[in-house]
Structures are given as C-alpha cells and as structure tokens.
C-alpha positions as CSV (number, residue, x, y, z in Angstrom):
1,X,6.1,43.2,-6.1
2,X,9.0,44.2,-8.3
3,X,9.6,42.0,-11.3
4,X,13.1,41.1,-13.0
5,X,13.8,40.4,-15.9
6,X,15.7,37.5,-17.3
7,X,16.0,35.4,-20.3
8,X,14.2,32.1,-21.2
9,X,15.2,30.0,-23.8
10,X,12.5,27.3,-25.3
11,X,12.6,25.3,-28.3
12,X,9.7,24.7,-31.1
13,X,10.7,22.2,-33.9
14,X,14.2,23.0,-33.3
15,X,14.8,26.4,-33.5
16,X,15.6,28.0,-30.7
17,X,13.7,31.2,-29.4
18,X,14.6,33.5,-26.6
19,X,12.1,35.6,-24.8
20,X,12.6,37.8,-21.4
21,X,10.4,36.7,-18.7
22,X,9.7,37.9,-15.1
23,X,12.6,36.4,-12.8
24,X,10.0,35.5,-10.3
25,X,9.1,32.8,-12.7
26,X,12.3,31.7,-13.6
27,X,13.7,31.0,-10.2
28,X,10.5,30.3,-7.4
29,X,8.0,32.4,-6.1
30,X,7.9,35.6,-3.9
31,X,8.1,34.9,-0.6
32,X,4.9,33.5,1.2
33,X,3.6,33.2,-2.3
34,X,2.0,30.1,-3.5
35,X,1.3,30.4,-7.3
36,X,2.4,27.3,-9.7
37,X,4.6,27.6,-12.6
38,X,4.5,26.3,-15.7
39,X,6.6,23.7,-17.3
40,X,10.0,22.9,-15.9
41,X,10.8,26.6,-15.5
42,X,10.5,26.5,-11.6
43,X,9.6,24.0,-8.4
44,X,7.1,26.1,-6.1
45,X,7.8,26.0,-2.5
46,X,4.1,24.6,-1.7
47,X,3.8,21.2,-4.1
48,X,3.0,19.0,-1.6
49,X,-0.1,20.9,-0.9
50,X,-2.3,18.8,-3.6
51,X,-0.6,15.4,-1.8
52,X,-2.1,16.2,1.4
53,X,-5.6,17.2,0.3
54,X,-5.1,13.4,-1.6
55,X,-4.4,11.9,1.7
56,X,-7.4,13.4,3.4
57,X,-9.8,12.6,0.6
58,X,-9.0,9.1,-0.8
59,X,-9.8,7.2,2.2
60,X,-13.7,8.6,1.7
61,X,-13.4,8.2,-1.8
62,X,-12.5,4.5,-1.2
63,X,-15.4,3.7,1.7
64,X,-18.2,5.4,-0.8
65,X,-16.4,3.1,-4.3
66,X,-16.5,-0.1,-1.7
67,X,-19.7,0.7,-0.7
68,X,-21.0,0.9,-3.9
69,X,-19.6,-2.6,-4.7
70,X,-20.9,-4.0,-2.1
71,X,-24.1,-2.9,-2.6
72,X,-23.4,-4.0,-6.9
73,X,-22.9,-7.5,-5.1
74,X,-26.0,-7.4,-3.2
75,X,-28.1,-6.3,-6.2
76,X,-26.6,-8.9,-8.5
77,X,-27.7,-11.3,-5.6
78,X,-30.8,-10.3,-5.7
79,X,-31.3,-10.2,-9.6
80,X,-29.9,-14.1,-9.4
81,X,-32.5,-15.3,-6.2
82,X,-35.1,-13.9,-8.5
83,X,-34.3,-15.9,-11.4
84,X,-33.8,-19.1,-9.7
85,X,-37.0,-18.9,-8.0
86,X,-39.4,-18.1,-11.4
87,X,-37.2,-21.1,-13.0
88,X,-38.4,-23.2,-9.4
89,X,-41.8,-22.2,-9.7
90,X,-42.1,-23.3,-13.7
91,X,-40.6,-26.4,-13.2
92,X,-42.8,-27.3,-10.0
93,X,-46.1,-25.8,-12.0
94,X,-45.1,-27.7,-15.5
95,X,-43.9,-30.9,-13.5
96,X,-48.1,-32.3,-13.2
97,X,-47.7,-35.2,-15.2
98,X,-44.1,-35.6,-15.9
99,X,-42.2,-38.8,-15.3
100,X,-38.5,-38.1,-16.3
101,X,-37.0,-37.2,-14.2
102,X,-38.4,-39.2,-11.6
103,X,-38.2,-36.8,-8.8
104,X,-40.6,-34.0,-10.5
105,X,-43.2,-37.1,-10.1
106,X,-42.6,-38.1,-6.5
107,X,-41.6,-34.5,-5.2
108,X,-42.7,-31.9,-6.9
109,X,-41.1,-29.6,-4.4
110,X,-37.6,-31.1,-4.3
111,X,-37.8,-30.9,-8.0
112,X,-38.5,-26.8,-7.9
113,X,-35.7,-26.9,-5.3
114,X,-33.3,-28.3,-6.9
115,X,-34.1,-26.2,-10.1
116,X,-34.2,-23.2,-8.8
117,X,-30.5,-24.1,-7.2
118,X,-29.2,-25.1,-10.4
119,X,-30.6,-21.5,-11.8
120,X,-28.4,-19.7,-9.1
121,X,-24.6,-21.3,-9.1
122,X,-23.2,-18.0,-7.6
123,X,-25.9,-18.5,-4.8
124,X,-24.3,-20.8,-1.4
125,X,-27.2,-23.4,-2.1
126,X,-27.1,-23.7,1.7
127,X,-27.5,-20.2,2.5
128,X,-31.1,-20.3,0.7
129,X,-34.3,-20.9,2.5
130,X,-37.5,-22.2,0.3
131,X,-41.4,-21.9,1.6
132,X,-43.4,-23.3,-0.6
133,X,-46.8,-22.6,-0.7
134,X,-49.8,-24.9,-2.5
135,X,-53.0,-23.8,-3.2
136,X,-55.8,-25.7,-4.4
137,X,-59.2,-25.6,-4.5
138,X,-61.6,-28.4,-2.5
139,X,-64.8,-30.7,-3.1
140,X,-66.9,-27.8,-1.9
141,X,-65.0,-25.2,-3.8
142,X,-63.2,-23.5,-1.2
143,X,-59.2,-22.9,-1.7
144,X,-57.1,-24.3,0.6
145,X,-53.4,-23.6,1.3
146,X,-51.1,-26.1,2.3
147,X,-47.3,-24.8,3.3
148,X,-44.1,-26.5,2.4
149,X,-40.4,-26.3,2.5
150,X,-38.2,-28.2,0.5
151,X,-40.1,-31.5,0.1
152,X,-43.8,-32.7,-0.4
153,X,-43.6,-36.3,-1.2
154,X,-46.4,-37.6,-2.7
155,X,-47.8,-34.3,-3.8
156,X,-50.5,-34.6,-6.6
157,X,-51.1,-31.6,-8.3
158,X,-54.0,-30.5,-10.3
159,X,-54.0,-28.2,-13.3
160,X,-55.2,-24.8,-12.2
161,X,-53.5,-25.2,-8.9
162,X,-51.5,-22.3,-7.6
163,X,-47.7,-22.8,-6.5
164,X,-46.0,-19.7,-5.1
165,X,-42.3,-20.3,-4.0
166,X,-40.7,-17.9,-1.7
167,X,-36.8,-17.6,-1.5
168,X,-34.9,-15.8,1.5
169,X,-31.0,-15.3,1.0
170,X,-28.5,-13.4,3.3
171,X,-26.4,-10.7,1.8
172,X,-23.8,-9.2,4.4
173,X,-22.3,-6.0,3.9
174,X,-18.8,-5.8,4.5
175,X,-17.0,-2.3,3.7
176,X,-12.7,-2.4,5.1
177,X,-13.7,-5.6,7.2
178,X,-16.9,-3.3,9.1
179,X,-19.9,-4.9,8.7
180,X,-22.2,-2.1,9.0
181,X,-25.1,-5.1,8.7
182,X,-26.8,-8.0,6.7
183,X,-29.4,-7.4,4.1
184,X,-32.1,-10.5,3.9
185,X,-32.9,-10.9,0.2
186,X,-36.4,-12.3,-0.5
187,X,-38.1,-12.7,-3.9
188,X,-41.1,-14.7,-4.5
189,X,-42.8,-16.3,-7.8
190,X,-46.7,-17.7,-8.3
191,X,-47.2,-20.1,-11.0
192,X,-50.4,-21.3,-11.9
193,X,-50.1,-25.5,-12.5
194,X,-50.4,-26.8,-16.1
C-alpha cells in the first residue's frame, strides 16, 4: 500500500493549522478495504455494515426486553395477590366480634373477600378465585377443617381458630401477540382468630 500525501486543514479556537496526511484518508479507502475514518475527512465504502448487524440484532433484543416486562407484570401480580390475601385473612381473623360493618358479622368470609379485593385494584376482581379454609377445634379436642369459598353465612368463629385463605390468579404471557403460555399465581395466608 503506497501512501500520498496531501494537505488537511482543521481549526482549533480559530486558528487555522495545516498538516499533511496520508491521501488514503483524505479521499476513501484502498480498494476492498474496510477501515473507518475519522471526522468528516472521508465516507467509507462499507457504512451500512453496523445498520445491518442492527437489523439482525434488535428484533432479539426486543423479544428478551418484552419478555422481561412481561415477566415485571407477572411478578408485580404476584407481589399484589399476596398482599390482598394477608389483608383478607386479618380482616376475617380480627372480624370475631365485630358489628360494623355488618357483613364481617354475618359473613365473615365475604368480608375477607371483599377486603382482600379492595387490597388488589390492579387485580380483575373476577379473575381471582378464593378457598377458604376454617379450622377449629371440637368438644372432644380434635381439629376439624371446614372448606369455603367466598361466603360462610352464619359462621361463628372462636378465638384461637385458624383461617387460611388461599388466592389463585391467572397471569398470561403475551410477548409480540405469542402467547408462549399462562402462569397461575397462587399465594396463601393463615391467621390465627382473635
């Protein structure tokens, strides 16, 4: 490779400098070569090279960020059922005795319900499935488990009684409109009654 010289003029707080440089660098690059230049001295023949390797890269890039949101949503989710359902199973274990309001008297378990759905308002209310489970402990000193979902009118609980409240909420995965599946989100909560 033979190198010309030529002269380049550049500017540093306005005085003017000349220096020779190599021609190649002036005006392009040796034939078949591919080396950058700096500044606005020359315009390669192979710039669109770094556009390309872009193209093939970003649309991986984007699946692995969306699927990382996606799975952000889901834990969030998660983090939010779990809440809800220790702020269901205090208000069903601290609502022994309580009058106001009326339903934590009549139905204890509506009342955890519809606390725990109060405790989750980015939750779809109608998305989340509740078993309840009562345990208490009989004449002859045995515990005895009774299950529930939503409602147990006429419940009377008694202080040392156990309430566990189980939550099951879908989370679907959806990456580009592919939905590669559904995650089902449970958390659970056992409170001892008051």
């Amino acid at each position: 490779m033979k190198l010309r010289w030529g002269a380049a003029h550049f500017r540093i707080s306005g005085r003017i400098f000349r220096r020779n440089l190599p021609t190649h660098r002036l005006h392009g690059h040796e034939k078949g070569s591919c080396v950058g230049c700096a500044g606005r001295l020359c315009i390669g023949r192979c710039e669109g090279g770094s556009l390309v390797e872009f193209a093939l890269v970003l649309p991986l890039m984007m699946m692995l960020m969306l699927g990382m949101f996606s799975f952000g949503v889901a834990l969030n989710n998660y983090m939010v059922l779990t809440n809800s359902v220790g702020a269901g199973a205090r208000a069903m274990a601290l609502s022994r005795g309580q009058t106001i309001p009326a339903i934590a008297a009549s139905d204890p378990c509506a009342y955890a319900v519809q606390v725990a759905n109060t405790a989750s308002p980015s939750l779809n209310p109608k998305s989340v499935t509740y078993a309840i489970v009562w345990t208490t402990t009989n004449s002859s000193g045995t515990l005895v488990s009774t299950n529930y979902t939503s409602s147990c009118q006429g419940l009377s609980l008694n202080s040392g009684d156990t309430v566990q409240i189980t939550a099951s909420y879908p989370a679907p995965i959806t990456i580009y409109g592919w939905k590669p599946g559904s995650l089902n989100l449970q958390s659970r909560t056992a409170e001892l009654v008051q």
